[in-house]
Structures are given as structure tokens and as C-alpha cells.
DRENTORKOL-3810 file (N, C-alpha, C; in nm, 4 decimals):
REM DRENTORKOL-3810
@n.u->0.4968; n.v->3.6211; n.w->-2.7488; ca.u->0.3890; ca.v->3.5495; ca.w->-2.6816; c.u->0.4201; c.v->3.4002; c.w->-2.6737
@n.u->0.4702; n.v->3.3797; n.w->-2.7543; ca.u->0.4861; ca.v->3.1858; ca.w->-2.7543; c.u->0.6289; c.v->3.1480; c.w->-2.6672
@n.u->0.7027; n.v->3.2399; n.w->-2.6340; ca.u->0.7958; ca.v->3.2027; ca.w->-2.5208; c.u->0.7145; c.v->3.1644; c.w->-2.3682
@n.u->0.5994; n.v->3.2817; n.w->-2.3538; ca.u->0.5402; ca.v->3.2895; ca.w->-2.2463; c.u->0.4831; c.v->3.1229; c.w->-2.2114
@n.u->0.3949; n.v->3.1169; n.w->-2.3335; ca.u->0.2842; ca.v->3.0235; ca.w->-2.3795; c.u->0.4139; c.v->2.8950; c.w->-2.3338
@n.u->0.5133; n.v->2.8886; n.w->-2.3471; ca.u->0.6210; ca.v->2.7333; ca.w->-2.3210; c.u->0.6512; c.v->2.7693; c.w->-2.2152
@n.u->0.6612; n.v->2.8723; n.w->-2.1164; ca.u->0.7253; ca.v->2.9057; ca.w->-1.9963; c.u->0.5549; c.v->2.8207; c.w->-1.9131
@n.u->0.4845; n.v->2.8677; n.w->-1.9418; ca.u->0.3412; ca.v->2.8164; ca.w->-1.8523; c.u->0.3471; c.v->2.6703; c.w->-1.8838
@n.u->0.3741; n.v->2.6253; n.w->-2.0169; ca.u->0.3264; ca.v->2.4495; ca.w->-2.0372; c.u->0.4707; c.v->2.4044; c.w->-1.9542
@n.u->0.5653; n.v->2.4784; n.w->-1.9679; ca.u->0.6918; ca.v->2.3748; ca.w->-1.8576; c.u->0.6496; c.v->2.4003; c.w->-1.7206
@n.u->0.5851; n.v->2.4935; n.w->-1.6624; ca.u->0.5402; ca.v->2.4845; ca.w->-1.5368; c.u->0.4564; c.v->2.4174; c.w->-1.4783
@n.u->0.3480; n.v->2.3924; n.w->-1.6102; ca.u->0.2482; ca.v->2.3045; ca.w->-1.5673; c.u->0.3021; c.v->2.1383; c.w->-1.5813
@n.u->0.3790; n.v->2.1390; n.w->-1.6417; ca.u->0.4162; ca.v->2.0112; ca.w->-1.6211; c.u->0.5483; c.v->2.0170; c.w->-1.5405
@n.u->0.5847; n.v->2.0667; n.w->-1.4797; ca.u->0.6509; ca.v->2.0471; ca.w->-1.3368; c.u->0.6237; c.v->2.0737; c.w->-1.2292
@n.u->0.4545; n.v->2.0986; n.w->-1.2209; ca.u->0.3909; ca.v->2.0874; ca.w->-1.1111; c.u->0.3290; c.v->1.9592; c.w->-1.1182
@n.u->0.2970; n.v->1.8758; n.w->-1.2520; ca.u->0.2157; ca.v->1.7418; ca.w->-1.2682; c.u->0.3554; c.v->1.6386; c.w->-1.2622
@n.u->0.4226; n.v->1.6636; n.w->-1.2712; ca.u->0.5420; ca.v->1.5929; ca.w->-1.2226; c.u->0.5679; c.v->1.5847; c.w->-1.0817
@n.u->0.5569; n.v->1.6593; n.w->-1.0270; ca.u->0.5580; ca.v->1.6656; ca.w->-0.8655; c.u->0.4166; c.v->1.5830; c.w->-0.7783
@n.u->0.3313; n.v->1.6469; n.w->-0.8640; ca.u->0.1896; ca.v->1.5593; ca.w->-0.7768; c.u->0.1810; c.v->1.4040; c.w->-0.8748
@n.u->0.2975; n.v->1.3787; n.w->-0.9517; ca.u->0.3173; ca.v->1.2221; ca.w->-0.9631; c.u->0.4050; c.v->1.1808; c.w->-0.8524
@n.u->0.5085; n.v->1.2152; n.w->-0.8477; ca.u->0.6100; ca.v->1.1437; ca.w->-0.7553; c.u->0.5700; c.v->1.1829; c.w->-0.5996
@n.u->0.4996; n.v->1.2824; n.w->-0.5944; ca.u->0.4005; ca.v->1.2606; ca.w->-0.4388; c.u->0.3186; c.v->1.1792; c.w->-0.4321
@n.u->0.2138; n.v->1.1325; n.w->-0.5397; ca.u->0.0999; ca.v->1.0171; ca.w->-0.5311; c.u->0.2222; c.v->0.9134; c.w->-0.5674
@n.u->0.3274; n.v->0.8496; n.w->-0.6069; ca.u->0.3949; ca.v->0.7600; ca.w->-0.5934; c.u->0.4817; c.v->0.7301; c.w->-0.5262
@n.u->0.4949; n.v->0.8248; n.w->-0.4197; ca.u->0.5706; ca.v->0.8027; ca.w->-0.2555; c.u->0.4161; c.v->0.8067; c.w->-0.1717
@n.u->0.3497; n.v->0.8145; n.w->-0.1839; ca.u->0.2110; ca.v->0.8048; ca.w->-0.1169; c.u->0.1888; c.v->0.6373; c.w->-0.1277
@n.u->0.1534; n.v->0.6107; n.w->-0.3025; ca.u->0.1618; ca.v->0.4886; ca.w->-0.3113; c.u->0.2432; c.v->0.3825; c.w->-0.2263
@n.u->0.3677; n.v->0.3893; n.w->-0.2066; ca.u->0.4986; ca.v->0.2775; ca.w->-0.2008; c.u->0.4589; c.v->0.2883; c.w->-0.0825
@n.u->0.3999; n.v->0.3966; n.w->0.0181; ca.u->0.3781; ca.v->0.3961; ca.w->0.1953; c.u->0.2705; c.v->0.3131; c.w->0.2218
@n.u->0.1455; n.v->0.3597; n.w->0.1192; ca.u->0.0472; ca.v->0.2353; ca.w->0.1411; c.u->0.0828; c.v->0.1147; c.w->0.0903
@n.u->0.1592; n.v->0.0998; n.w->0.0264; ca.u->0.1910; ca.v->-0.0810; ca.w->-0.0016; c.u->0.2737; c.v->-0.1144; c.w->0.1070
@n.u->0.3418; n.v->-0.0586; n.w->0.1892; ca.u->0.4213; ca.v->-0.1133; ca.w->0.2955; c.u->0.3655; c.v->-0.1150; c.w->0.4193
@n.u->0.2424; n.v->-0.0139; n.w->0.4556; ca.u->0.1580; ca.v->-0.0179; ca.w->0.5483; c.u->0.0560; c.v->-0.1312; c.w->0.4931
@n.u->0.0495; n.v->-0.1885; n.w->0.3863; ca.u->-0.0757; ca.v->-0.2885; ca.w->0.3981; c.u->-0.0100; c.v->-0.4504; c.w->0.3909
@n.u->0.0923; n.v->-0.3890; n.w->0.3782; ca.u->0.1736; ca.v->-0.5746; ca.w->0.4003; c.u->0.2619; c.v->-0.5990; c.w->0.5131
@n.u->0.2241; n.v->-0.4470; n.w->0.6363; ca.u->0.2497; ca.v->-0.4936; ca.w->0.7392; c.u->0.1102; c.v->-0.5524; c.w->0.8171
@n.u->0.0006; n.v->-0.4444; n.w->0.7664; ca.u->-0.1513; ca.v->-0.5078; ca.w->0.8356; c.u->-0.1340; c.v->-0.6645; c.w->0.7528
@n.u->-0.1229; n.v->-0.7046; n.w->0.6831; ca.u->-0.1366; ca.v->-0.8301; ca.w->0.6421; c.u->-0.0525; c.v->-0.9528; c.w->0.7123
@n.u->0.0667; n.v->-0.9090; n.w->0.7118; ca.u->0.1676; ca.v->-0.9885; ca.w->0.8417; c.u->0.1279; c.v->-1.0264; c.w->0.9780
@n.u->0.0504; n.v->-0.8910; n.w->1.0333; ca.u->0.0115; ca.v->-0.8986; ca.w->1.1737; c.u->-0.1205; c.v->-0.9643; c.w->1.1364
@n.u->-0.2398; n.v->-0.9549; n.w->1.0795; ca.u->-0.3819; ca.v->-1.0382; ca.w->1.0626; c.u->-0.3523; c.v->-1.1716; c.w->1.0118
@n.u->-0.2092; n.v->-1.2077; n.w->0.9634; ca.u->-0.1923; ca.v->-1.3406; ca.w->0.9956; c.u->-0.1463; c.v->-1.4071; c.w->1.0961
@n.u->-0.0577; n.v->-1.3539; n.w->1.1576; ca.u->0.0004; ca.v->-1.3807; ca.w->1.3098; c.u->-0.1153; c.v->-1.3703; c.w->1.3945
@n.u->-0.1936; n.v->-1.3050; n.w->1.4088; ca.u->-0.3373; ca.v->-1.2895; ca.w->1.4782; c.u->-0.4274; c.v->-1.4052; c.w->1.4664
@n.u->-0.4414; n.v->-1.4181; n.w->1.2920; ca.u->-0.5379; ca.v->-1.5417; ca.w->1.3377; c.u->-0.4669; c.v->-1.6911; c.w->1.3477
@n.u->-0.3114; n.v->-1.7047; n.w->1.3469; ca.u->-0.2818; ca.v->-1.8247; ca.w->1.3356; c.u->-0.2680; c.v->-1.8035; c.w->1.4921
@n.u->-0.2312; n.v->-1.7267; n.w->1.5772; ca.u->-0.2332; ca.v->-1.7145; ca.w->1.7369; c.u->-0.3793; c.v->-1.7807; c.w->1.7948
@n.u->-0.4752; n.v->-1.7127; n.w->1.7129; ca.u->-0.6271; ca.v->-1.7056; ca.w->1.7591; c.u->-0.6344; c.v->-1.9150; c.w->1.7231
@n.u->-0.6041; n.v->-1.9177; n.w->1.5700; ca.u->-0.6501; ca.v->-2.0536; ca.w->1.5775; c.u->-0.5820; c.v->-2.1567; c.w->1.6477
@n.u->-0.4450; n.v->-2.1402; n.w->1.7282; ca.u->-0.3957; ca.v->-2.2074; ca.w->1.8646; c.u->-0.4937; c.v->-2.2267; c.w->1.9682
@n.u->-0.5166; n.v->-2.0653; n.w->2.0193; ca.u->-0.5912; ca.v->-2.0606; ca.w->2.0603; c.u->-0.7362; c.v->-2.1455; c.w->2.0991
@n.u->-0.7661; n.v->-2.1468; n.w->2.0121; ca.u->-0.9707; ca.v->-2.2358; ca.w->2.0037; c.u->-0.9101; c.v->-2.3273; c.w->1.9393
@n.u->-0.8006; n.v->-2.3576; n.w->1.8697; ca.u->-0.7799; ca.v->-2.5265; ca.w->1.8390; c.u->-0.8455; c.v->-2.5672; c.w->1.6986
@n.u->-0.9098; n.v->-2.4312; n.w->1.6259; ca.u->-1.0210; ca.v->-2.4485; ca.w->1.4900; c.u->-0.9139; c.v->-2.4077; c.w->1.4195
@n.u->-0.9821; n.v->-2.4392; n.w->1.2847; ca.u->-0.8761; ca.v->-2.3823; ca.w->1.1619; c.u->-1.0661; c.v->-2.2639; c.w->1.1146
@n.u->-1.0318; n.v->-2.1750; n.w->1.1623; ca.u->-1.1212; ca.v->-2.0286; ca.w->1.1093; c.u->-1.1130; c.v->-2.0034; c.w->0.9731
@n.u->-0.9961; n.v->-1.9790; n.w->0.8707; ca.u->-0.9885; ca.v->-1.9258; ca.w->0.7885; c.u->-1.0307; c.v->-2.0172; c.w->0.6534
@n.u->-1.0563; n.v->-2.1356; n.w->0.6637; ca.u->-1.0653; ca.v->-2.2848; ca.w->0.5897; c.u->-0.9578; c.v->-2.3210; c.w->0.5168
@n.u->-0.8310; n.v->-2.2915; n.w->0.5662; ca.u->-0.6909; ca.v->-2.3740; ca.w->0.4874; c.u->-0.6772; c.v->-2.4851; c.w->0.5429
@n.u->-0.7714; n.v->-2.5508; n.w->0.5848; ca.u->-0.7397; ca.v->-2.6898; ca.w->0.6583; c.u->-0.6102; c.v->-2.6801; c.w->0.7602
@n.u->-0.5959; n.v->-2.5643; n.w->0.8221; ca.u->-0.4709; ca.v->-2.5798; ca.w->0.8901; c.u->-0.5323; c.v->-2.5567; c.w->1.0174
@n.u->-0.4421; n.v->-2.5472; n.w->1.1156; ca.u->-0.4823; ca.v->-2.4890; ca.w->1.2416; c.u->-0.3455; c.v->-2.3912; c.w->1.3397
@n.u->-0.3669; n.v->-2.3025; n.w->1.2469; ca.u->-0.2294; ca.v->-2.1927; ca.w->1.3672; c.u->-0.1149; c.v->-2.2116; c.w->1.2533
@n.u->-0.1557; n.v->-2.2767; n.w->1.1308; ca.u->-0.0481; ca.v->-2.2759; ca.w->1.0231; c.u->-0.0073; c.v->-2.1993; c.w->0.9437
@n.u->0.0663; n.v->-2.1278; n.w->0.8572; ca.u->0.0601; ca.v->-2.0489; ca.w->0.7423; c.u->0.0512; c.v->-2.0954; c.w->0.6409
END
């Protein structure tokens, strides 16, 4: 019985091993998808504050980074 009983706990932990390194390739996609939205919503509003000539975001800048 206790061969069985280690055959199930190594399975279960090589299925919790797998739904780690899937939620941590999940992870690394959303960190690279949110620091591309972050790249472009700055290019956007430094375009936008050319644009109207205001500094919108309050860095005292205007169209600056």
C-alpha cells in the first residue's frame, strides 16, 4: 500500500508543478503585455500633450517623458 500511497503524492505533485510553470509562463506574458500597454499610454499621452500644448499628466512637462 505505501508504494501506491508515493506513486499518487509524486503525481500530485507533478501535476502542481505543471500548473506552477503554466501560471508562471502566464505570469511573464502578462508582464510583457502590460509594459507594452504602458509604452504605448505614454507615447499617447505625450502625442496628445503636443497636441493641446497642456502638460495633462502634472509632470510639469509637455509631450515629455
Amino acid at each position: 500500500m505505501g508504494i501506491f500511497w508515493d506513486l499518487l503524492q509524486q503525481n500530485e505533485l507533478e501535476k502542481q508543478q505543471k500548473q506552477a510553470d503554466s501560471v508562471e509562463e502566464r505570469v511573464a506574458i502578462l508582464e510583457e503585455e502590460l509594459s507594452k500597454t504602458k509604452s504605448l499610454l505614454r507615447k499617447t499621452l505625450e502625442a496628445l500633450e503636443n497636441h493641446l500644448g497642456k502638460d495633462i499628466d502634472g509632470d510639469g512637462l509637455t509631450g515629455a517623458s
